[in-house]
C-alpha atoms as a printed R data frame, in Angstrom:
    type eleno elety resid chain resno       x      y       z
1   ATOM     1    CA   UNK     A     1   0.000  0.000   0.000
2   ATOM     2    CA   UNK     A     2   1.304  3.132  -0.982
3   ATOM     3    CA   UNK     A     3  -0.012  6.741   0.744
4   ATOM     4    CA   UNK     A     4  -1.975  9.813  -1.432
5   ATOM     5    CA   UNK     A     5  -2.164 12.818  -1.195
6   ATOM     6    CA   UNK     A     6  -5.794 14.234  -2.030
7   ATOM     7    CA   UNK     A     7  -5.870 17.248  -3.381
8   ATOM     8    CA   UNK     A     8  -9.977 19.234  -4.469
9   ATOM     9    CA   UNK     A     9 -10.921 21.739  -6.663
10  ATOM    10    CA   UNK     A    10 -14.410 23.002  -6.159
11  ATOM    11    CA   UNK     A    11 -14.876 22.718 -10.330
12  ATOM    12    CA   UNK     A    12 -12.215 20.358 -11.773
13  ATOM    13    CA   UNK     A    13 -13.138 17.700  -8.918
14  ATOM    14    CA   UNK     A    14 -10.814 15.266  -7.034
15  ATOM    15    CA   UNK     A    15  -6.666 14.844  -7.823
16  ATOM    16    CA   UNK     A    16  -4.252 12.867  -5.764
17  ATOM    17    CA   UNK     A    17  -0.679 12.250  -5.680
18  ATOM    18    CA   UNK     A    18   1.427  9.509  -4.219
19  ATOM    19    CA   UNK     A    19   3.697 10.594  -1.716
20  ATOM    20    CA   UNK     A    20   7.627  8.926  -1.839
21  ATOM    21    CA   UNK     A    21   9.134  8.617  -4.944
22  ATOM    22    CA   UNK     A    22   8.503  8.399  -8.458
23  ATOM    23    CA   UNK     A    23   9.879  5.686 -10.354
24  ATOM    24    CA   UNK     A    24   9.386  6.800 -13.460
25  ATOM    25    CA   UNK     A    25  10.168 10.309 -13.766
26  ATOM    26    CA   UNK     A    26  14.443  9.532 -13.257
27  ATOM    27    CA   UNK     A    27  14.341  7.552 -16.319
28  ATOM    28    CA   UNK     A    28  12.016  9.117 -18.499
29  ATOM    29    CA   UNK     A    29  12.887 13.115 -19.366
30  ATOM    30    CA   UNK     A    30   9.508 13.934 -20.408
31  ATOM    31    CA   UNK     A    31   7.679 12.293 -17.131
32  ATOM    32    CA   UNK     A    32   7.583 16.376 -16.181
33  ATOM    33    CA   UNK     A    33   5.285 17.496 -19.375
34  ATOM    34    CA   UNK     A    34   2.874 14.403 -18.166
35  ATOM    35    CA   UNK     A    35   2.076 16.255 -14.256
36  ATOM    36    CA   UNK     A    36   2.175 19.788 -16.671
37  ATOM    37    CA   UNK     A    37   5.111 20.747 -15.249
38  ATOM    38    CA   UNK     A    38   6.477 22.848 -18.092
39  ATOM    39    CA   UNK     A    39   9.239 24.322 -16.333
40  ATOM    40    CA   UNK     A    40  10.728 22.028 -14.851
41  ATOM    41    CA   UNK     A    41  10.599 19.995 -18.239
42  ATOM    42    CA   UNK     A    42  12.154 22.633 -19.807
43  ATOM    43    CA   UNK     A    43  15.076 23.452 -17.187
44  ATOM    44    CA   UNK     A    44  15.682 19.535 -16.866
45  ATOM    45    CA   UNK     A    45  16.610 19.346 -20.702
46  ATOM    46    CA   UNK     A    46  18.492 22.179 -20.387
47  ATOM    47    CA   UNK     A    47  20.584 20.936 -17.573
48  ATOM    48    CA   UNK     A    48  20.375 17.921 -19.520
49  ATOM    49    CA   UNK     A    49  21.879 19.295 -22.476
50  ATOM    50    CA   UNK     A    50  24.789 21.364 -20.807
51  ATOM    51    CA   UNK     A    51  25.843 18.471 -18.959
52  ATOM    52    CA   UNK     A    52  25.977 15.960 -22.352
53  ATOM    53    CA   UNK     A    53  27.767 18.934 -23.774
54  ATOM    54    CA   UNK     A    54  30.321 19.053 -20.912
55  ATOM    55    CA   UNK     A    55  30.926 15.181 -21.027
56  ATOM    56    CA   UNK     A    56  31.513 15.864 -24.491
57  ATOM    57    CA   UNK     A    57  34.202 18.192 -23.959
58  ATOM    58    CA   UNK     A    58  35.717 16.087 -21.614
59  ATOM    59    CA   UNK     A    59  35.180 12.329 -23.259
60  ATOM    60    CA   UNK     A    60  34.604 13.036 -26.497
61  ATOM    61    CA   UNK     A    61  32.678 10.209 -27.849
62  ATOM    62    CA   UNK     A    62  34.048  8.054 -25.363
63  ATOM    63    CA   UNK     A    63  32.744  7.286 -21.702
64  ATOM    64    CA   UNK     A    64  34.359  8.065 -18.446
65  ATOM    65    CA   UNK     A    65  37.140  5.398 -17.421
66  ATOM    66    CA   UNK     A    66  36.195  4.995 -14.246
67  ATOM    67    CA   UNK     A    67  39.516  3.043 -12.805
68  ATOM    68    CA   UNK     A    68  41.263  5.807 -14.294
69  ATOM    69    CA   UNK     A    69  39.177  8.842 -13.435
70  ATOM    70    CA   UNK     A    70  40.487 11.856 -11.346
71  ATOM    71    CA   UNK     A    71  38.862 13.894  -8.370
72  ATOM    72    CA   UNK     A    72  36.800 16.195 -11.077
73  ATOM    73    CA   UNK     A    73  35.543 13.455 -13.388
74  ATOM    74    CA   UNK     A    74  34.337 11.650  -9.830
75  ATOM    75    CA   UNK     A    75  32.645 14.786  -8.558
76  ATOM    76    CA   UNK     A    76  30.963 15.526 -12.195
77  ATOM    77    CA   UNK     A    77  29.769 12.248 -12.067
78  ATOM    78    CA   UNK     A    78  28.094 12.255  -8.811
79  ATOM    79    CA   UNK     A    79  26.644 15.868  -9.856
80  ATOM    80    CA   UNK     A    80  25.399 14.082 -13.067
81  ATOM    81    CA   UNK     A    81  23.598 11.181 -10.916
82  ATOM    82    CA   UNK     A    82  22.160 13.634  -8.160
83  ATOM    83    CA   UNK     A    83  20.361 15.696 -11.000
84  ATOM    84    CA   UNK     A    84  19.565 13.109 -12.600
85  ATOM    85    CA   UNK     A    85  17.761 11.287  -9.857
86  ATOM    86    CA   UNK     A    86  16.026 14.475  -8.361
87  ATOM    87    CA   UNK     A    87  12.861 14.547 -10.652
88  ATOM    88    CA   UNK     A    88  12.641 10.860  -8.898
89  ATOM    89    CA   UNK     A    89  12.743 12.301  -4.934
90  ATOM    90    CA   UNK     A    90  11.102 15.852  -6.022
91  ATOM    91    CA   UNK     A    91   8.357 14.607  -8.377
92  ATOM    92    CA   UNK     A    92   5.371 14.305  -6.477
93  ATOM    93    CA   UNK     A    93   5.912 16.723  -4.512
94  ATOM    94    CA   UNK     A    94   6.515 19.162  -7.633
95  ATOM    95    CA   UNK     A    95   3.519 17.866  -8.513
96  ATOM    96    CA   UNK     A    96   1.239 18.457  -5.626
97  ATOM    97    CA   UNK     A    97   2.801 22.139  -5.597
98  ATOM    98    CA   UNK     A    98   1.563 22.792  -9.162
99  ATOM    99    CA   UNK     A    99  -1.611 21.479  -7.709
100 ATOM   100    CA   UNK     A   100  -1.447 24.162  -5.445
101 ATOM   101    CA   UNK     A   101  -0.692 26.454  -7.315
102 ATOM   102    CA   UNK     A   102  -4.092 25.912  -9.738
103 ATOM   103    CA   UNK     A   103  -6.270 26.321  -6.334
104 ATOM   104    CA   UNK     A   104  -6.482 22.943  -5.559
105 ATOM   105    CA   UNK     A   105  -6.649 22.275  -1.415
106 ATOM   106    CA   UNK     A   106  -5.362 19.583   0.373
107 ATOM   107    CA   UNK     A   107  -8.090 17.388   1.437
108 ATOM   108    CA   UNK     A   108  -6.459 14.294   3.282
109 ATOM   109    CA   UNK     A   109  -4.041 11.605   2.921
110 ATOM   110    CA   UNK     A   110  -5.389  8.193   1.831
111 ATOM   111    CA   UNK     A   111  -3.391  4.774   2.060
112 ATOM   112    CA   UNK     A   112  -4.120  2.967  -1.074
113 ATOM   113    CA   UNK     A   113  -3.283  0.107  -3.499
114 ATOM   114    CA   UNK     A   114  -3.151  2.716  -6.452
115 ATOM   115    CA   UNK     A   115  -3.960  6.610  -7.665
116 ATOM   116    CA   UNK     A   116  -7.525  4.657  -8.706
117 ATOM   117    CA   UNK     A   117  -7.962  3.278  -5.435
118 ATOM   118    CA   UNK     A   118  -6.790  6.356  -3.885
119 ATOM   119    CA   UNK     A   119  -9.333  8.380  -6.133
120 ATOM   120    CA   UNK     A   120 -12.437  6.387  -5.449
121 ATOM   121    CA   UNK     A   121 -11.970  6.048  -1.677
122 ATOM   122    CA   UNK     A   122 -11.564 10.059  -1.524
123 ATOM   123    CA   UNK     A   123 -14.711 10.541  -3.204
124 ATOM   124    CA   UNK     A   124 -16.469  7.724  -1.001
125 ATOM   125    CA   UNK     A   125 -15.250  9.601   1.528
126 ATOM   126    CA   UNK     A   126 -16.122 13.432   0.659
127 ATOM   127    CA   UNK     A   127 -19.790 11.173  -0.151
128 ATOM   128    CA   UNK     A   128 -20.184 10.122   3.251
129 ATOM   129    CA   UNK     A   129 -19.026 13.798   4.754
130 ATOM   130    CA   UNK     A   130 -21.864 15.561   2.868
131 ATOM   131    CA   UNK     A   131 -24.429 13.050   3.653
């Protein structure tokens, strides 16, 4: 079971968000345009882009040798793997942000199976409260 966060809107209805990390948005550079996090999608290919061109300056077509590297290859390359695995720890809650940020409220945190479960039992929920 994985924990939600439920976010309303009062027109656009019920969203929620799963809390921890997300898997998929380390390995896949457009993950961001999927949560409309234009931005971010935009800054993370640019980051993207100056880094490749960096490695390129420094490589060439080649890849690191890592017996061989020196202090500065080792410290780019654990600068390249911590920006490259913060979309993955900062996703969601990016996500729930932009939420925010469209006037959506925080509503409650649901423990769930998945977003669908999560979803349904937060409208059950809001149901029973108005009842």
């Amino acid at each position: 079971m994985s924990s939600y966060r439920v976010f309303k809107h009062p027109e656009k209805g019920i969203e929620a968000v799963k809390s921890g990390f997300a898997w998929l948005a380390p390995f896949n550079p457009i993950w961001p345009l999927f949560r409309g996090l234009w931005i971010i999608f935009i800054t993370y290919i640019f980051v993207i882009l100056f880094l490749a061109s960096i490695d390129f300056q420094i490589y060439g077509l080649d890849v690191i040798d890592i017996p061989n590297a020196n202090n500065l290859q080792w410290i780019f390359l654990i600068v390249q793997f911590v920006i490259f695995a913060s979309p993955g720890f900062k996703g969601n809650e990016w996500t729930a942000k932009n939420l925010q940020k469209k006037d959506y409220i925080f509503d409650c945190s649901i423990e769930a199976k998945n977003i669908n479960e999560a979803l349904m039992l937060a409208t059950k929920s809001s149901i029973q409260v108005e009842d």
